[in-house]
C-alpha positions as CSV (number, residue, x, y, z in Angstrom):
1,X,-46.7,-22.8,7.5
2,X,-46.5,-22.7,4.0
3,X,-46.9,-18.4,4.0
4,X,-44.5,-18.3,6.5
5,X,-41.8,-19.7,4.8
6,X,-42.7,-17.7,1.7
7,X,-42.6,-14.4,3.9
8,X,-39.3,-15.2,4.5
9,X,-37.8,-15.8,0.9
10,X,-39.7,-12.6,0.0
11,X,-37.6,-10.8,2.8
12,X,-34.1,-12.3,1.5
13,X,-34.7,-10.9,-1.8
14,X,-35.3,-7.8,-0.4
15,X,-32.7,-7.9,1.2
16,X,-31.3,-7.4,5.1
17,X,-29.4,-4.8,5.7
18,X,-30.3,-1.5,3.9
19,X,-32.0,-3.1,0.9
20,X,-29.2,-4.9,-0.6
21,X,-28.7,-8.5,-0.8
22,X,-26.2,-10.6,0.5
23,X,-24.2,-10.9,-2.6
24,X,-24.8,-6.8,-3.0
25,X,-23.2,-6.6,0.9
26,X,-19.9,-9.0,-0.2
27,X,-19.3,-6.9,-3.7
28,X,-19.8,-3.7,-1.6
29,X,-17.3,-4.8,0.7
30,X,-14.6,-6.4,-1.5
31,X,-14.8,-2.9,-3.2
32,X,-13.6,-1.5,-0.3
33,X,-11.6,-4.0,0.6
34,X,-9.5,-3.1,-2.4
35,X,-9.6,0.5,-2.2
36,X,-7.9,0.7,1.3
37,X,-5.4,-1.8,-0.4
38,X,-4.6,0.9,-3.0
39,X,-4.0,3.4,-0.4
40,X,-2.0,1.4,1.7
41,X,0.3,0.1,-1.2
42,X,0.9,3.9,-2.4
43,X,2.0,4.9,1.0
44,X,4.4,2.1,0.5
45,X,5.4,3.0,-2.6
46,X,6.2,6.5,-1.5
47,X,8.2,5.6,1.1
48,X,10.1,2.8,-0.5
49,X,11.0,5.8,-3.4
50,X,12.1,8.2,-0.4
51,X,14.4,5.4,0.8
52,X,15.8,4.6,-2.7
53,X,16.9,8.4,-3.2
54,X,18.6,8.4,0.7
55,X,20.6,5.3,-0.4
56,X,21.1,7.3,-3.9
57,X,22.7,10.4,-1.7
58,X,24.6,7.9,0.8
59,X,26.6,6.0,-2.0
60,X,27.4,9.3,-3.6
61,X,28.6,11.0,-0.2
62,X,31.0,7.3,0.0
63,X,31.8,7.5,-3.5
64,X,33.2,11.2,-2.5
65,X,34.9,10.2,0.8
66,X,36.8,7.3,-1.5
67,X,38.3,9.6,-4.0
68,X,38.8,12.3,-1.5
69,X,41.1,9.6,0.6
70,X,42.5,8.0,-2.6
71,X,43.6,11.9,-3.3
72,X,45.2,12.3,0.3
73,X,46.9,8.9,0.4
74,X,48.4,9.7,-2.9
75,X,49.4,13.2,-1.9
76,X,50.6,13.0,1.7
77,X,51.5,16.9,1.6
78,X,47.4,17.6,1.5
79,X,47.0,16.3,5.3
């Protein structure tokens, strides 16, 4: 019984799934783990900066339509 159970440790430390160990496996996938994080965020990013510059270009096209009626209001004659 005794060999058996040694056959076994020696597997572990071999490892189960393509050679590595368990600890190799969870390091291996954290790593990943955080790289499709990355990616994700920076679409986010990107997108969030696309929607900051359509605001940008919407408060200028109000801040236009505001003079542009101040101007008419103050001038009736325009109209």
């Amino acid at each position: 019984m005794a060999g058996q159970i040694e056959r076994q440790s020696s597997s572990y430390r071999q490892g189960l799934v393509l050679g590595l160990t368990m600890a190799e496996i969870m390091v291996l996938l954290v790593f990943c783990l955080l790289l499709g994080a990355g990616a994700a965020l920076t679409g986010e990013r990107s997108s969030k900066e696309a929607a900051v510059r359509a605001l940008e270009s919407a408060q200028r096209v109000v801040v236009e339509s505001a003079r542009f009626a101040d101007l008419i209001k103050a001038e009736p004659r325009l109209v």
